[in-house]
C-alpha positions in Angstrom: 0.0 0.0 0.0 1.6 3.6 -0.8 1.7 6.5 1.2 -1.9 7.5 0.4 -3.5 4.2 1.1 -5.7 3.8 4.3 -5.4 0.1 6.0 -8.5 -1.8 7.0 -7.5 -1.7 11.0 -4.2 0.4 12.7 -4.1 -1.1 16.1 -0.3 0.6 16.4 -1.4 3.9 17.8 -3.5 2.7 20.6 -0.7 -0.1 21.8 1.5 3.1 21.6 -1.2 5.0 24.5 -0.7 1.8 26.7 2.8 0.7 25.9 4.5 2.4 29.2 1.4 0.8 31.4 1.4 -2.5 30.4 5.2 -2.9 30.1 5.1 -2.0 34.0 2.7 -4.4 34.8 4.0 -7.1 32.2 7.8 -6.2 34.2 6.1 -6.9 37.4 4.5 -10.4 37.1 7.6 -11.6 35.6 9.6 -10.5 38.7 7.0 -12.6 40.5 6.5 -15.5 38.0 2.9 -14.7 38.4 1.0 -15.8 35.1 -2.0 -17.5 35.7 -5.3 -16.2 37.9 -4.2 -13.6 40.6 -4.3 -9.8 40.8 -4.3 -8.7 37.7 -6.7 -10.8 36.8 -9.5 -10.2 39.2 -8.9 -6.3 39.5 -9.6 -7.2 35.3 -12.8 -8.2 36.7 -13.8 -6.4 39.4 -13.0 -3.2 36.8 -15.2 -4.7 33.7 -17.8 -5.8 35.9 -17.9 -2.1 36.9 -17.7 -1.1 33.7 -20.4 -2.8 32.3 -22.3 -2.7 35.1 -22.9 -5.7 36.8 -21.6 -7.7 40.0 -19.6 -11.0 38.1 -17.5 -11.3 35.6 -15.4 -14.3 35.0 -12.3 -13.8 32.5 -11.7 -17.1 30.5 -8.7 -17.3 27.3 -11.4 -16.6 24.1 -14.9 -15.0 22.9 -15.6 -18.6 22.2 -14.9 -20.1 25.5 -17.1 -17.0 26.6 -19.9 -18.5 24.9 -19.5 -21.8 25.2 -19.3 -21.5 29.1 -22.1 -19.0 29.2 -24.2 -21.8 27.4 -23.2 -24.5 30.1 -23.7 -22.2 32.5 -27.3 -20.9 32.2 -28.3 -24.7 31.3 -27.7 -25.6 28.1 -27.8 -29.2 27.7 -26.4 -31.6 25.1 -29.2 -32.3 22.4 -31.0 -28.5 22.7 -31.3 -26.3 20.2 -30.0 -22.5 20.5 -32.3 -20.2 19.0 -29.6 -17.4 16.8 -28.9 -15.7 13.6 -26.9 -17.2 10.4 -25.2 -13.7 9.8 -22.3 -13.4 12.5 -18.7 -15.3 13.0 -18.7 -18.5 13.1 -17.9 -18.4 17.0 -21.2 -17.7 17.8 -22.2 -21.4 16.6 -19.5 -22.8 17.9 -20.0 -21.9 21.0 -23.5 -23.8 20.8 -22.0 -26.8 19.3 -19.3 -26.9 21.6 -21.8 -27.3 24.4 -23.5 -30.1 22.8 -26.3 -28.3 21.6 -27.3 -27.6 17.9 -28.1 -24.3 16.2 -31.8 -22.8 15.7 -31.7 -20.1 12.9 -33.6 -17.0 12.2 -33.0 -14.3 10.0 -32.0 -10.9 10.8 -33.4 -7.4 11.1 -32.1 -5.8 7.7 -31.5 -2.3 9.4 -29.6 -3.3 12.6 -28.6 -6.8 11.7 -29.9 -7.7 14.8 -32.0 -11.1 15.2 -35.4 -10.1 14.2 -37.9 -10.3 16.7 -40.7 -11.2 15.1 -38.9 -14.0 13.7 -38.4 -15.9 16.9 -42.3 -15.1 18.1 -43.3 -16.6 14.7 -40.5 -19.5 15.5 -42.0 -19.7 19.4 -45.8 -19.8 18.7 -45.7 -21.2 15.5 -43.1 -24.3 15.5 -43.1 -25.1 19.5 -45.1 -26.5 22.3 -44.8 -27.2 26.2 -44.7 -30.8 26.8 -44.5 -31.5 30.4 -43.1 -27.7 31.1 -40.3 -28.2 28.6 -40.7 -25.9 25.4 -39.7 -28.6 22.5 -39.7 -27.9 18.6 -42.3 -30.2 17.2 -40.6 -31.5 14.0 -37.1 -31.8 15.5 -38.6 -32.8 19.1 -35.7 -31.3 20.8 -36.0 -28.8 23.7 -35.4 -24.9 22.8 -33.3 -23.9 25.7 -31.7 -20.2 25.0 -32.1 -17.5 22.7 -28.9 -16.2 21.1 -28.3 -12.5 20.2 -25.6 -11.0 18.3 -24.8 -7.2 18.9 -23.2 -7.4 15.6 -20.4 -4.6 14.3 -20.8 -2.5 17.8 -24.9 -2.5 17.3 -26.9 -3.9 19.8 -29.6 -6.0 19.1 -33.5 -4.9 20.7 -33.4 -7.0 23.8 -36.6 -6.3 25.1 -38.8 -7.8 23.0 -36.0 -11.0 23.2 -36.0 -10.4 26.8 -39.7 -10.7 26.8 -40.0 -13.9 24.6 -37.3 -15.7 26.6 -39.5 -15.1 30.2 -43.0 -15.8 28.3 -41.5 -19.0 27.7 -39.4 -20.0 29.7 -35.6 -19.6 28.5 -32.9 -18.5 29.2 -31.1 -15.5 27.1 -27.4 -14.8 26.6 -25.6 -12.0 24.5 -22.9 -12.2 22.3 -21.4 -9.3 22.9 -18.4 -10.0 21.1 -18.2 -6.8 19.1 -20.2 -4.4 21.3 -17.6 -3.2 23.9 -19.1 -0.2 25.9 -22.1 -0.2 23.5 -25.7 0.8 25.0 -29.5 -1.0 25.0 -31.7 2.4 26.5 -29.0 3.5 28.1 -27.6 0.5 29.4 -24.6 -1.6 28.9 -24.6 -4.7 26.2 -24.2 -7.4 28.5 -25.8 -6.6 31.3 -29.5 -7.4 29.9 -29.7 -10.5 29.6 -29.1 -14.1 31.8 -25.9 -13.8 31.1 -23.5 -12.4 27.7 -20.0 -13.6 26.0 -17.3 -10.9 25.6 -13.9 -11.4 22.9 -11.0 -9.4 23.4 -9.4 -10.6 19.7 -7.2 -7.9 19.3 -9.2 -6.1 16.5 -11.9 -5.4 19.0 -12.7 -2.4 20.6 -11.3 -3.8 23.8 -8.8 -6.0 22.6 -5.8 -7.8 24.2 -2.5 -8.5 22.8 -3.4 -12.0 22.4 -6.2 -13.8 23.0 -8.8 -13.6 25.9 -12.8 -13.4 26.3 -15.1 -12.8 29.3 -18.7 -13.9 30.8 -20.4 -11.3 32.8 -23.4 -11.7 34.8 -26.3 -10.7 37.2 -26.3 -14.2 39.1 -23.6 -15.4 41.4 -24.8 -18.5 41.2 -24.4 -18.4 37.6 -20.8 -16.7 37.9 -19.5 -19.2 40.2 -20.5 -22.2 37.4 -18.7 -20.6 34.6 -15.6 -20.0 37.3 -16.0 -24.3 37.5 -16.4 -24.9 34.0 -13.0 -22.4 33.1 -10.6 -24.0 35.7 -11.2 -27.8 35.6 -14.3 -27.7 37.6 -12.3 -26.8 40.8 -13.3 -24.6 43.9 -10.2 -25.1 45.4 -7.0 -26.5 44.2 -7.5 -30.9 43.4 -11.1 -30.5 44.4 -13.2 -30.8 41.1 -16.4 -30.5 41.8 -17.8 -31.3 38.4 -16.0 -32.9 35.1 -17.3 -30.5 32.4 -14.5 -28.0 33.3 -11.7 -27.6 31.2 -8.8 -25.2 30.8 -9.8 -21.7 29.7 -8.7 -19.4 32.0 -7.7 -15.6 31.4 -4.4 -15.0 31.6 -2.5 -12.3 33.9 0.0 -10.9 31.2 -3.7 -10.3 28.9 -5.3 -8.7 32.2 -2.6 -6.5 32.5 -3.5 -5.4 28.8 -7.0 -5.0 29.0 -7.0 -3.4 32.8 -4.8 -0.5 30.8 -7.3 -0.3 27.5 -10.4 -0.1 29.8 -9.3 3.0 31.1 -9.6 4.6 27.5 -12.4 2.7 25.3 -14.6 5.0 26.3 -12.8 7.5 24.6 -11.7 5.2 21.6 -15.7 4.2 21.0 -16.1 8.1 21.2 -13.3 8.7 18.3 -15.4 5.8 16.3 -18.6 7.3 16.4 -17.3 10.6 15.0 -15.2 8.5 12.2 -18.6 6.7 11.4 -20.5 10.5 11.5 -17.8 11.3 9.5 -18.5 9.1 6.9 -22.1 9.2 7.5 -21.3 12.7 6.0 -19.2 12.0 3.2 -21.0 8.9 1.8 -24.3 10.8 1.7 -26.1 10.7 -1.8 -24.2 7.9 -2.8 -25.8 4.4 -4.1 -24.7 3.1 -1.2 -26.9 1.7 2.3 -24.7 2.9 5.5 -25.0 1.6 9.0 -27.8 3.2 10.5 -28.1 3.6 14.4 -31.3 1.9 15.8 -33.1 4.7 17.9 -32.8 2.4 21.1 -29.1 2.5 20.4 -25.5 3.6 21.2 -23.3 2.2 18.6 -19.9 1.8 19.1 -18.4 1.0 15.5 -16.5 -2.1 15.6 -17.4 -2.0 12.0 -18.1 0.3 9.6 -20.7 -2.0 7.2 -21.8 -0.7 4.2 -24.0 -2.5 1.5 -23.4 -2.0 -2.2 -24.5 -3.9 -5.7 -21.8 -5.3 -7.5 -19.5 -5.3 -3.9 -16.8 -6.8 -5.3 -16.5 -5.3 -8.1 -16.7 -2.3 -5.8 -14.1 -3.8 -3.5 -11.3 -4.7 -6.2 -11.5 -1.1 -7.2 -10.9 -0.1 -3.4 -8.1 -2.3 -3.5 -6.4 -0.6 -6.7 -6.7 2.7 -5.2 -4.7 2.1 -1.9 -7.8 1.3 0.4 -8.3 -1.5 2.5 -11.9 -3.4 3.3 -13.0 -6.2 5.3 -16.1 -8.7 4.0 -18.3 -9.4 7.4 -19.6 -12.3 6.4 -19.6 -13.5 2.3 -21.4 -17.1 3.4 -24.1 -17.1 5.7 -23.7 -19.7 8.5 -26.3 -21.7 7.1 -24.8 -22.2 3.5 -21.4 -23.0 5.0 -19.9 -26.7 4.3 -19.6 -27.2 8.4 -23.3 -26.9 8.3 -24.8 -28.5 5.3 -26.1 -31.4 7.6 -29.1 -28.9 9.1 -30.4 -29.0 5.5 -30.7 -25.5 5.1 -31.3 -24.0 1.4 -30.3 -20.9 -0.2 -33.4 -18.9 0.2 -33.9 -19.6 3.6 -33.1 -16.9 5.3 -33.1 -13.9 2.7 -32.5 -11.0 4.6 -29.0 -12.5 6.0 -28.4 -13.7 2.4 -28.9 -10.5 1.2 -26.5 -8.8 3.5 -23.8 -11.1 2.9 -23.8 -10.4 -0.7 -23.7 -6.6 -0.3 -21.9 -6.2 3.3 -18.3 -4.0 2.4 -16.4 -3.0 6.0 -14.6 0.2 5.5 -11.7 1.2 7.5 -12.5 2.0 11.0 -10.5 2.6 14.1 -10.1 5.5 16.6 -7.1 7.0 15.2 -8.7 7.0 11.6 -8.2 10.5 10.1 -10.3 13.3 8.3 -8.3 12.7 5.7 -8.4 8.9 5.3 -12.1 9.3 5.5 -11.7 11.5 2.2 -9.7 9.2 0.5 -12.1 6.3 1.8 -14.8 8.0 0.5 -13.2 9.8 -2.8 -12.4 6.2 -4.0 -16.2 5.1 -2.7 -17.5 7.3 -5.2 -14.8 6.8 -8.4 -15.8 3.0 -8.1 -19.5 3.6 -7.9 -19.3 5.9 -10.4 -17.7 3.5 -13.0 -20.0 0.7 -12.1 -22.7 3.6 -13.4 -20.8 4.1 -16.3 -20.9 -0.2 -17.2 -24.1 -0.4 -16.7 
């Protein structure tokens, strides 16, 4: 990329802010040999916990041992079904399938890419029943356990309604949070809604470590204390395990060092993303273009900047030519992916997340992204639209 190109992601000037602090605190637990659990990790917790406001949060090594843990945790069971969207990262399936359960889909909401809630009523009351208390799916004959979420590129998804479905009948509801770091439901914190929610700290996030490292937060101590089992070998204390669905997925203290020092200014970062994403809000107006638009029950925080256009990779290549970098988030829908051809799912199925994926382009977006990038970004927006005009 030459000097006038603008990359996808530049995490360099935000290690650069925390450099000094986490070199003091990576100095320290080396002088102590102190690497796993301890201080730094549970001042990590006690901090995010604060942050997101809430009493638990248990740090484990990976958004997807987040939500796999949060699934064991609020009772998800081996042969269940999870009810969530086809258009996220594979994680969020994982997660379910990791616990034993399988995947329930519905499509999206086209404007927040949220699952749409009148999707899962029509699932609910249409394709379920209570046999003896237990809410089962009538042609699979499995029980429907949890409803899945996805606050998907910093958006949150309209909990209430889901909140609301999952008490009428009786299950339980966890966020993926994954990308919605300090984003806000009416004025309170994604994650703190619902039973319990699953937090990555990929690097690329908005909180990210320098490594890998993920988090389940929570309301319920009871709830808090399982997923503290399930992330350290099912043990309260040391060589008493106390169930055997634990495994090893603990945070780890050089990581908590890391994100103790980023926590201190995401605030600030998601504040620099929402005028980068204002910014092109701006610049991309009038265009044939559809940009992210913030639900009215939102605070978005930008993980992504999504925008859907015809001919998107066509689009993209000429993006590439002119110096400027793009993300796809995601081409194939979970449902038409090889891992999943066995639920029998057919193209058409779920149009509005098919849709997206054809059409979804991530700009560049990061809190250090300048005025000027955003011109270039959008300059080159406009030369490639323009020629697509021209061909057709």
């Amino acid at each position: 990329m030459d000097s006038r190109g603008v990359p996808f992601l530049d995490l360099q000037p935000m290690q650069e802010e925390v450099r000094a602090e986490v070199e003091a605190g990576w100095r320290e637990l080396i002088a102590r040999s102190a690497f796993v659990g301890g201080a730094a990790v549970s001042d990590f917790e006690r901090d995010f916990a604060g942050y997101c406001g809430v009493p638990h949060c248990v740090g484990v090594a990976s958004g997807t041992d987040a939500l796999r843990i949060a699934l064991q945790a609020v009772g998800v069971a081996p042969g269940d079904l999870v009810v969530t969207v086809p258009h996220t990262f594979i994680a969020t399936v994982e997660g379910i399938t990791q616990a034993g359960a399988a995947p329930l889909f519905v499509d999206i909401d086209p404007a927040s890419y949220g699952m749409a809630v009148e999707q899962v009523a029509r699932y609910l009351t249409r394709d379920c029943a209570v046999r003896d208390g237990v809410l089962v799916d009538r042609q699979r004959g499995r029980r429907v356990s949890c409803l899945l979420p996805v606050h998907l590129y910093g958006q949150p998804a309209d909990l209430d309604p889901l909140v609301e479905l999952a008490r009428r009948y009786g299950l339980k509801l966890v966020e993926d949070a994954a990308q919605a770091h300090g984003a806000r439901y009416r004025g309170r914190a994604c994650g703190s809604i619902g039973d319990a929610a699953a937090f990555s700290f990929y690097p690329a996030k908005n909180l990210g470590a320098m490594g890998e490292a993920g988090a389940v937060i929570t309301r319920d101590a009871g709830l808090a204390e399982r997923c503290r089992l399930l992330r350290d070998h099912g043990q309260r204390e040391r060589y008493v395990h106390v169930t055997g669905e634990g495994g090893n997925a603990r945070l780890d203290a050089l990581q908590a060092v890391v994100l103790s020092a980023k926590l201190k200014r995401l605030d600030a970062w998601n504040d620099a993303r929402r005028r980068a994403a204002r910014g092109y809000d701006d610049r991309l107006a009038g265009l044939e273009l559809v940009v992210p638009r913030e639900m009215p029950y939102a605070r978005h925080v930008y993980h992504l900047y999504v925008v859907q256009a015809g001919s998107r990779d066509r689009v993209r290549r000429c993006l590439e030519q002119a110096g400027i970098a793009t993300g796809l988030h995601y081409p194939i829908p979970l449902h038409l992916q090889p891992a999943y051809a066995g639920l029998g799912l057919a193209k058409g199925s779920f149009p509005a997340s098919e849709r997206v994926a054809a059409r979804a382009l991530s700009l560049p977006m990061f809190p250090h992204l300048t005025e000027a990038q955003q011109d270039r970004v959008a300059a080159a927006l406009q030369a490639a639209l323009a020629v697509g005009t021209m061909v057709s």
